[in-house]
C-alpha positions in Angstrom: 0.0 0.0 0.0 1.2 3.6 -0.7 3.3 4.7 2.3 2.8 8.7 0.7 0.4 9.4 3.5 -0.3 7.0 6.4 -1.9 7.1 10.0 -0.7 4.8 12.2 -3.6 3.5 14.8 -1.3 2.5 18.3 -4.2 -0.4 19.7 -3.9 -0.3 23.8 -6.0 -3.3 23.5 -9.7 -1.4 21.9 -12.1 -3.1 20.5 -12.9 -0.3 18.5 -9.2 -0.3 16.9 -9.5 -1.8 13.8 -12.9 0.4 13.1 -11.0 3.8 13.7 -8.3 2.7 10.7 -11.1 2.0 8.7 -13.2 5.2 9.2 -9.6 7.1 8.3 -9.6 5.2 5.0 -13.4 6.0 4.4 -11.3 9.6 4.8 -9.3 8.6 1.9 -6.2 8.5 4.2 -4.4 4.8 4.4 -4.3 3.5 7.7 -2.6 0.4 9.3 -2.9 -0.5 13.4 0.3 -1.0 15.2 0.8 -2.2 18.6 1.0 0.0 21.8 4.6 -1.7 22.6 6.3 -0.5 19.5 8.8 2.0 20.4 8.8 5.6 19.4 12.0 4.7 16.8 9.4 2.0 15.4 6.7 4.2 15.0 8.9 6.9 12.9 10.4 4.4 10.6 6.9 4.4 9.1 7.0 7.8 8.0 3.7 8.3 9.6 1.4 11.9 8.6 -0.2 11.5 11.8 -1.1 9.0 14.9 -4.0 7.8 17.0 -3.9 6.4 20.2 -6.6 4.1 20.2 -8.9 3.4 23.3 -8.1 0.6 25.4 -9.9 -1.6 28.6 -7.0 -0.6 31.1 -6.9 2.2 33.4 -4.0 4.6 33.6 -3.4 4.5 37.0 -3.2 0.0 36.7 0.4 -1.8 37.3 1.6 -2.1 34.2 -1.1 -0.4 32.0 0.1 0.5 28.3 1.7 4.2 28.6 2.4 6.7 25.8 6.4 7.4 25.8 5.9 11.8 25.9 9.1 11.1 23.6 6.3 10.5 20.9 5.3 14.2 21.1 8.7 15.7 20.2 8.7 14.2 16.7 6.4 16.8 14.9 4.1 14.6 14.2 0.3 15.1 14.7 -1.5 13.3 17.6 -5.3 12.3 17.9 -6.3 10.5 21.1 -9.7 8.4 22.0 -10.8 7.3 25.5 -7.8 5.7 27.1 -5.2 6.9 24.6 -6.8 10.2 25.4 -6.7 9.7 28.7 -2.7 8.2 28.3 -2.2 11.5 25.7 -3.0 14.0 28.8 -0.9 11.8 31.8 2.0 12.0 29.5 2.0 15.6 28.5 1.5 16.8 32.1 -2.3 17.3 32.3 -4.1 14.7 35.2 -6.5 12.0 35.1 -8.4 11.0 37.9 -10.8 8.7 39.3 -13.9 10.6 39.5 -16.2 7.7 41.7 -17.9 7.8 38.3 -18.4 6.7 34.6 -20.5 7.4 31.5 -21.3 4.3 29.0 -23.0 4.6 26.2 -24.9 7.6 24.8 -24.3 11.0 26.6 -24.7 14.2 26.1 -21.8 16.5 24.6 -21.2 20.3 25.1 -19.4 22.1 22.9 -17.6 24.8 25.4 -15.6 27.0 22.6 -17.3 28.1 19.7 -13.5 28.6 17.7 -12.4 25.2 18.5 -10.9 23.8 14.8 -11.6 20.2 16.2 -15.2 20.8 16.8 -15.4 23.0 14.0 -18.7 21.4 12.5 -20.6 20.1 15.6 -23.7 21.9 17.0 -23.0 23.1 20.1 -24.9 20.2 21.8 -25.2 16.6 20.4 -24.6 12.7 21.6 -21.5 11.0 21.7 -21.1 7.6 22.8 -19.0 6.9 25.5 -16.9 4.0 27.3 -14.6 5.2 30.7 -14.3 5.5 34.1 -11.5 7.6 34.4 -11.8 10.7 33.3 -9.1 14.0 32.7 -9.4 16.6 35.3 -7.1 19.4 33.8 -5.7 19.5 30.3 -2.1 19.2 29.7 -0.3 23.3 29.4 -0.7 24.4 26.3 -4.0 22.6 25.3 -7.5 24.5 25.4 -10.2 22.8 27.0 -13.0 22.5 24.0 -16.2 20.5 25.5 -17.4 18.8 28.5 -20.1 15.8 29.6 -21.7 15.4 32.7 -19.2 12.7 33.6 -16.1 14.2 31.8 -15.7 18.0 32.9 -12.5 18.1 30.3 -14.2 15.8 27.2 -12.0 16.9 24.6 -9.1 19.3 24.2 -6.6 20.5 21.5 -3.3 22.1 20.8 -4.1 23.5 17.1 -0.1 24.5 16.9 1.4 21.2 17.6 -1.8 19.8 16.0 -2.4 17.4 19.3 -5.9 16.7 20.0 -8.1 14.4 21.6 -11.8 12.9 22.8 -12.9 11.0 25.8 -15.5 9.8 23.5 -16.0 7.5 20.6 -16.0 9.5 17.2 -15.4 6.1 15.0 -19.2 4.6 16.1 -22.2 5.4 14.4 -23.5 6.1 18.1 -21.4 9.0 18.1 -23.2 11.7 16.5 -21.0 13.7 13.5 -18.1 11.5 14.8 -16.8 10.9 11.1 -16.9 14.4 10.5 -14.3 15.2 13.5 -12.4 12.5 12.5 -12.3 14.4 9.1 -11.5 17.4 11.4 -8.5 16.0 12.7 -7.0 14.6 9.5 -7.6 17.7 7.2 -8.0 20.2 9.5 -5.3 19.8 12.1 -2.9 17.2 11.1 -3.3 18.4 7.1 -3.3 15.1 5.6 -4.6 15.8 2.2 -6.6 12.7 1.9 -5.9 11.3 -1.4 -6.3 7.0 -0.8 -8.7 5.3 -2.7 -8.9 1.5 -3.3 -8.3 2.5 -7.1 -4.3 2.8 -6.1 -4.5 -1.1 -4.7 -4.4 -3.1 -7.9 -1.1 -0.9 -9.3 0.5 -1.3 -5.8 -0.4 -4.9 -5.7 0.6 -6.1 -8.7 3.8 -4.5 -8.6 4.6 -5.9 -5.2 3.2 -9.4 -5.8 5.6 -9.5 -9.1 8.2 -8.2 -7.0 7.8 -10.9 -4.4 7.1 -14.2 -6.9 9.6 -13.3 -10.1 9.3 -16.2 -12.6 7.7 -18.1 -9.6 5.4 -21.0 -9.8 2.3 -20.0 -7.4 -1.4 -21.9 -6.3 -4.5 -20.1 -5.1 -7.1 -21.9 -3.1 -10.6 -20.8 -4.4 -13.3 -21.5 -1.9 -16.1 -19.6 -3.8 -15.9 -16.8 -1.5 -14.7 -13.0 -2.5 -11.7 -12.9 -0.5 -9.7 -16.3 -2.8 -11.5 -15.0 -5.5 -9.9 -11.2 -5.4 -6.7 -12.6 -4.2 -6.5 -14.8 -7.6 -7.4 -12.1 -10.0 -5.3 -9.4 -8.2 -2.4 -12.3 -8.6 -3.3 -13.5 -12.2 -3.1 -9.9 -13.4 0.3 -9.8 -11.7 1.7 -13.3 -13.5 -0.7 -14.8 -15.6 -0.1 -18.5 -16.4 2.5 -18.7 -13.5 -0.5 -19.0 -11.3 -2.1 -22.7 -10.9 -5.8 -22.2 -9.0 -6.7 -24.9 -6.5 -10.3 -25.9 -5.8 -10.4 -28.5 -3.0 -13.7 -29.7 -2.2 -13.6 -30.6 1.6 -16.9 -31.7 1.5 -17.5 -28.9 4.1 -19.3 -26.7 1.5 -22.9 -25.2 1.1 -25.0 -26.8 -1.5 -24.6 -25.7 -5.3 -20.7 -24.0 -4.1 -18.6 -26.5 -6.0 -20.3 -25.5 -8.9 -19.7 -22.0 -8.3 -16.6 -22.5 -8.5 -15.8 -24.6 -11.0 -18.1 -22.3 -13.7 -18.6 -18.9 -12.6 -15.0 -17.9 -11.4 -13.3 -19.6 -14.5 -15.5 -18.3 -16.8 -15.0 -14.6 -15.2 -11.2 -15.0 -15.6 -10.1 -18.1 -17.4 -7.6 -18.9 -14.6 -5.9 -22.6 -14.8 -8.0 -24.3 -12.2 -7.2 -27.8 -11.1 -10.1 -29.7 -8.9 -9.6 -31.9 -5.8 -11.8 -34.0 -4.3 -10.6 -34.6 -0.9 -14.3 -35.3 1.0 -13.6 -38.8 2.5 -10.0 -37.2 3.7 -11.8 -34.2 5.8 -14.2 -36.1 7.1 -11.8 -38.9 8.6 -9.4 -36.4 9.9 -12.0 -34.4 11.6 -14.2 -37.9 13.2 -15.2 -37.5 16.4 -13.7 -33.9 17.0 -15.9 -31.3 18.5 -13.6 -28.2 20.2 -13.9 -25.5 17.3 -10.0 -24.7 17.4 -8.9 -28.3 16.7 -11.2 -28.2 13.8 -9.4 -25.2 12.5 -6.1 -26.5 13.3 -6.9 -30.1 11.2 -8.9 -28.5 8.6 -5.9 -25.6 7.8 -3.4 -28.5 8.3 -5.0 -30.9 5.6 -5.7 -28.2 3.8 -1.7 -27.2 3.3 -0.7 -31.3 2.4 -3.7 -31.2 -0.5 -2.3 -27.7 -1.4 1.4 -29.6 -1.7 0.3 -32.9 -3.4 -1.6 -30.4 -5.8 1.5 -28.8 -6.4 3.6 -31.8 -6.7 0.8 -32.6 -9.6 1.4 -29.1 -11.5 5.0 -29.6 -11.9 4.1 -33.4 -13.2 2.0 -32.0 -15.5 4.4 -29.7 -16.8 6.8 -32.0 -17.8 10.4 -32.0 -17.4 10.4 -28.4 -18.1 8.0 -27.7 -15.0 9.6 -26.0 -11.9 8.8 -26.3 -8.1 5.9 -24.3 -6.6 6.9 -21.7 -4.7 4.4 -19.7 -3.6 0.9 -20.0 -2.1 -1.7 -17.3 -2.4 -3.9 -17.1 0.7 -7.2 -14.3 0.8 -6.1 -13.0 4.6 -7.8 -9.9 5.2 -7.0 -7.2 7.3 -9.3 -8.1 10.5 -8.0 -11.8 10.2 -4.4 -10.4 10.4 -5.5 -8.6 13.6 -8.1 -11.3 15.2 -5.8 -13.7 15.0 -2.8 -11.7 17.1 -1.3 -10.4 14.2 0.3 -7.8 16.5 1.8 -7.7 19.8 -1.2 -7.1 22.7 -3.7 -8.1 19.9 -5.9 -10.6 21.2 -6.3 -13.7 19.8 -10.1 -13.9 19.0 -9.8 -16.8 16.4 -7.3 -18.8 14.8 -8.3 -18.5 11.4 -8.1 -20.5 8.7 -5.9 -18.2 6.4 -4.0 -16.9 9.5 -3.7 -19.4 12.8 -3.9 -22.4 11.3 -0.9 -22.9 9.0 1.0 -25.5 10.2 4.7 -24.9 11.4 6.3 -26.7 8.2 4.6 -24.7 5.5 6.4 -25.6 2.4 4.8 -22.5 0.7 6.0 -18.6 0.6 2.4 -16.9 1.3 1.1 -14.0 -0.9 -1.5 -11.8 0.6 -2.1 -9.5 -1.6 -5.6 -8.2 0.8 -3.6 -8.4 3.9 -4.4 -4.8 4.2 -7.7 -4.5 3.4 -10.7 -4.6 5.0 -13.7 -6.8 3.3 -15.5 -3.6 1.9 -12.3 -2.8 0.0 -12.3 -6.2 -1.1 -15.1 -5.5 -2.8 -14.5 -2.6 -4.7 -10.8 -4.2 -5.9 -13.1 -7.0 -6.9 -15.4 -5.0 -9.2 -12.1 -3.0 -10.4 -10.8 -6.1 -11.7 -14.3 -7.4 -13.8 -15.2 -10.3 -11.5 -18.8 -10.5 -11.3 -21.1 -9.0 -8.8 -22.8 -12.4 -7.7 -18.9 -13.1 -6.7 -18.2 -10.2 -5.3 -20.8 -9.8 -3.5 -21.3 -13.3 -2.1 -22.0 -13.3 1.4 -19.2 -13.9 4.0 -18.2 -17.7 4.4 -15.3 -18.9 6.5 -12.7 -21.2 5.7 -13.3 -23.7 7.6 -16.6 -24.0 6.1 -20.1 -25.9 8.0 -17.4 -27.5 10.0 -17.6 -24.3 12.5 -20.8 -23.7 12.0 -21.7 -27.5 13.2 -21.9 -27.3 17.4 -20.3 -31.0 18.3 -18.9 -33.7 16.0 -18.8 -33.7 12.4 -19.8 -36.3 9.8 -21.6 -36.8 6.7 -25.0 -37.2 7.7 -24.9 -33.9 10.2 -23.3 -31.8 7.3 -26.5 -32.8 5.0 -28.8 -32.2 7.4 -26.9 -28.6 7.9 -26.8 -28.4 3.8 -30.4 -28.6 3.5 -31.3 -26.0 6.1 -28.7 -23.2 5.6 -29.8 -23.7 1.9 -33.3 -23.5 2.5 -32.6 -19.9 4.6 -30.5 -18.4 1.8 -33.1 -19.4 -0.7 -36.0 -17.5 1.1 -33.3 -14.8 1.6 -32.8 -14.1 -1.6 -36.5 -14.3 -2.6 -37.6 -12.1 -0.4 -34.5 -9.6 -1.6 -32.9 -9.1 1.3 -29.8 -10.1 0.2 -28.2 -6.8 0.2 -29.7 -6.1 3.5 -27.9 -8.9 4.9 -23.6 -8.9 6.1 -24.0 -12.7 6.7 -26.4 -15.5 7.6 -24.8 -18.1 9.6 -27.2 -21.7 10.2 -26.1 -23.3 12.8 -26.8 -26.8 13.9 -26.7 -27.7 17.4 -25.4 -31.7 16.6 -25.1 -32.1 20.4 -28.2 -31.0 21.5 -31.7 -32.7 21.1 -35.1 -31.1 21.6 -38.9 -32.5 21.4 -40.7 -31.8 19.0 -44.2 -33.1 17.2 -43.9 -34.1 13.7 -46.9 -36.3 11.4 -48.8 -36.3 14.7 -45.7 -38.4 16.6 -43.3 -37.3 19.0 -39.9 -36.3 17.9 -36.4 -35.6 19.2 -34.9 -33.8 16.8 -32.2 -31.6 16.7 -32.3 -27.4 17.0 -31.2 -25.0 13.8 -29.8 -22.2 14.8 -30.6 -18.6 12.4 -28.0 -16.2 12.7 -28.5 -13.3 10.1 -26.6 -10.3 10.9 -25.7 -6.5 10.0 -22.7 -5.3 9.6 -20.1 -2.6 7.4 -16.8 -4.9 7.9 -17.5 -7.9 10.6 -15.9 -5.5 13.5 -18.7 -4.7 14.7 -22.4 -6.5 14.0 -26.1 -6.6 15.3 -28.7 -9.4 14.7 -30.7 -8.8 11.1 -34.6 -7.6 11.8 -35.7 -9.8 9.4 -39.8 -9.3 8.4 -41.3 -12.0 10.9 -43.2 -13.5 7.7 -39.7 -14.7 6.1 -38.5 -15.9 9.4 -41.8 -17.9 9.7 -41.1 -19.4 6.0 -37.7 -20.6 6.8 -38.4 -22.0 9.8 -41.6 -23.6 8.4 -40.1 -25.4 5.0 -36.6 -26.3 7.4 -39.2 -28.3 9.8 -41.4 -29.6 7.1 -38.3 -30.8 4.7 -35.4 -31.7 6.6 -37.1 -34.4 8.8 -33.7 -33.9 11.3 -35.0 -30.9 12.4 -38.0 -29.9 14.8 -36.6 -26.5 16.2 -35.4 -23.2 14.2 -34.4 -20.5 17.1 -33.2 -17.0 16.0 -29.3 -15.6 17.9 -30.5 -11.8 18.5 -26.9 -11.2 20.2 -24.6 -8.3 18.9 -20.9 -8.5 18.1 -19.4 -7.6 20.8 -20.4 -9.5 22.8 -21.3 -12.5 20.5 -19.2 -13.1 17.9 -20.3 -13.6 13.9 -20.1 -17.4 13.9 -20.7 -19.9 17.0 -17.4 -21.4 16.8 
């Protein structure tokens, strides 16, 4: 990605990081997250336009909580900090934080104390921000005017327009927040000057170059698993080095109905890519017998994914002849939030192993390219278009790597993945009929294998197992909330699941949010 202009986002361990470094892209400024433990020296050798110190669950005053080195505010480098790193901003510039006996969580009310204030340049002079703290700063650092207040937070933001430092107790990157996108803007354009010139339109340039950088007269494989992240990730690397890339399509038997065929007719005919199919069913399903913990089902399906990959490869270079050369590379779809989720940085926690990310095992034979290791899924998207795949690709719902295997609660086999097949593709039918697609980030179907429940079916008594419907909404998988689908398409599913997959005598609906819930079950 174009280092001309970047913000680094320091995490102290937010949950909110990730979605700050993607509302500074929707800014047209490139943004990358980087650990609170990287020093001041690490941090400058990225050039950075400006920083944000992200919030964080710790308090300021806690043994060992994550500190800002003041060191950081001596390079001439713009500062934005939110909640904690606000909080961590004023402690090390001299100003105090205290414990105030109280906190504010959720929506509150905002006053705007100085009309002039270049910060809060385009918000009224009373609105709702949403807020997360129980600290709180008592006097801004010297230098810094004092620019708003809460009930709870008598110093809520402040700034220091000359060394273009500012900073908000609040949340500006939620949609709760009210105009928060617009003081982010603020910040970047207003104080820090970052032109704001990013667009998704530089990635395919940047990429390709890299990518032939990276493989040279390389032999590389893609896995395609039907979704939009492989399926980007191979275009992005075909255009890169044509005929030196060899597509993989391993069927794991772990696929919704109709995917294979996906596959094997819509992407090839969108690009023509060499695409060689392996049927490796039977092997999944022995390997994964009898396993029920979710993380040892990533770890074996990533790990016998990786030996297909390499006896695929073996058979490209058999194919070629004497003249065929080793495969070097692998390409793998790893997004930006997998990167992250899966402790891609120091302090990160580890959500998920992930299937592109965690579950590699230790004696890869393959040099991974990720050429969307930066992106988030949105971006994806628009790459995807850039580069002519079609929309129905493009904009396939989510599906993860692992496949039904995680979305199966207990032990997995053939009969439980039909019974899962026929339900989840039941739900996407009447989805799609009802055209809500669109409306829709992703629509997990879960089956609880492990747990029975009574039921009447054909006037006898049943004890069948429970489906699980789990459609959410979302902008990038950070953040989601449960789907208000109409009642009447939630009464069809569940109706034609119980009446035609005989399995089945319970459909429940998961109206948790992420956070706390996650996207998938396991």
């Amino acid at each position: 990605m174009s280092e001309d202009q970047k913000v680094l986002v320091i995490d102290f361990g937010a949950q909110y990081a990730q979605l700050i470094a993607r509302r500074v892209r929707e800014a047209q400024v490139f943004s990358e997250v980087v650990p609170h433990t990287a020093s001041v020296e690490e941090l400058m050798a990225h050039r950075p336009s400006a920083i944000i110190l992200s919030g964080g669950p710790a308090s300021v005053y806690a043994e060992n909580a994550p500190q800002v080195d003041p060191a950081l505010f001596d390079q001439g480098v713009p500062v934005f900090g939110i909640c904690y790193g606000f909080q961590a901003m004023a402690a090390a510039l001299g100003g105090e934080v205290a414990r105030t006996g109280g906190s504010e969580y959720g929506r509150t009310p905002l006053e705007v104390l100085r009309t002039e204030s270049r910060l809060l340049e385009h918000q009224p002079p009373e609105s709702n921000v949403w807020m997360s703290h129980g600290d709180a700063v008592t006097a801004a650092p010297a230098g810094f005017t004092v620019t708003s207040s809460t009930p709870g937070a008598p110093v809520a933001s402040f700034e220091d327009v000359d060394r273009r430092f500012a900073g908000v107790q609040f949340h500006p990157e939620v949609i709760h927040t009210e105009g928060g996108q617009k003081l982010l803007r603020q910040f970047l354009h207003g104080i820090a000057g970052i032109e704001g010139e990013w667009t998704t339109d530089n990635v395919i340039a940047e990429q390709v170059a890299a990518i032939r950088a990276q493989v040279g007269s390389g032999k590389v494989v893609c896995g395609l698993s039907g979704g939009v992240d492989s399926a980007v990730a191979a275009a992005l690397v075909q255009r890169a080095v044509g005929d030196q890339l060899t597509c993989v399509f391993v069927d794991h038997g772990l696929l919704r109905k109709g995917e294979a065929e996906q596959v094997e007719q819509d992407f090839v005919a969108a690009t023509g890519v060499d695409l060689k199919v392996v049927n490796a069913q039977e092997r999944f399903l022995t390997a994964l017998a009898g396993v029920s913990d979710p993380e040892q089902k990533r770890k074996i399906i990533g790990r016998e994914f990786i030996r297909v990959f390499e006896q695929a490869a073996r058979e490209v270079v058999a194919d070629a002849g004497e003249s065929g050369q080793e495969v070097e590379f692998l390409v793998q779809g790893t997004l930006y939030p997998d990167v992250v989720e899966s402790g891609g940085g120091t302090g990160a926690a580890n959500i998920k192993s992930h299937h592109n990310v965690g579950g590699l095992p230790d004696d890869l034979q393959f040099k991974l390219v990720e050429p969307l290791r930066l992106l988030f899924k949105d971006e994806v998207r628009s790459v995807g278009l850039q580069l002519g795949l079609p929309p129905e690709i493009v904009f396939r719902h989510p599906f993860p790597g692992p496949g039904l295997a995680i979305r199966i609660v207990g032990a997995i086999d053939a009969e439980r993945l039909q019974v899962l097949r026929d339900a989840d593709a039941i739900a996407r039918e009447e989805l799609t009929a009802a055209g809500l697609d669109g409306d829709v980030w992703q629509f997990p179907v879960v089956l609880l294998a492990d747990v029975r429940s009574v039921g009447v079916q054909g006037d006898g008594r049943t004890y069948g197992h429970p489906i699980v419907l789990r459609p959410v909404s979302s902008e990038d998988a950070m953040t989601a909330d449960w789907s208000r689908l109409p009642y009447e398409l939630l009464a069809r599913i569940s109706t034609r699941i119980t009446n035609e997959v005989p399995e089945v005598n319970r459909v429940t609906l998961d109206i948790t949010s992420k956070p706390p819930g996650t996207i998938e079950w396991e």
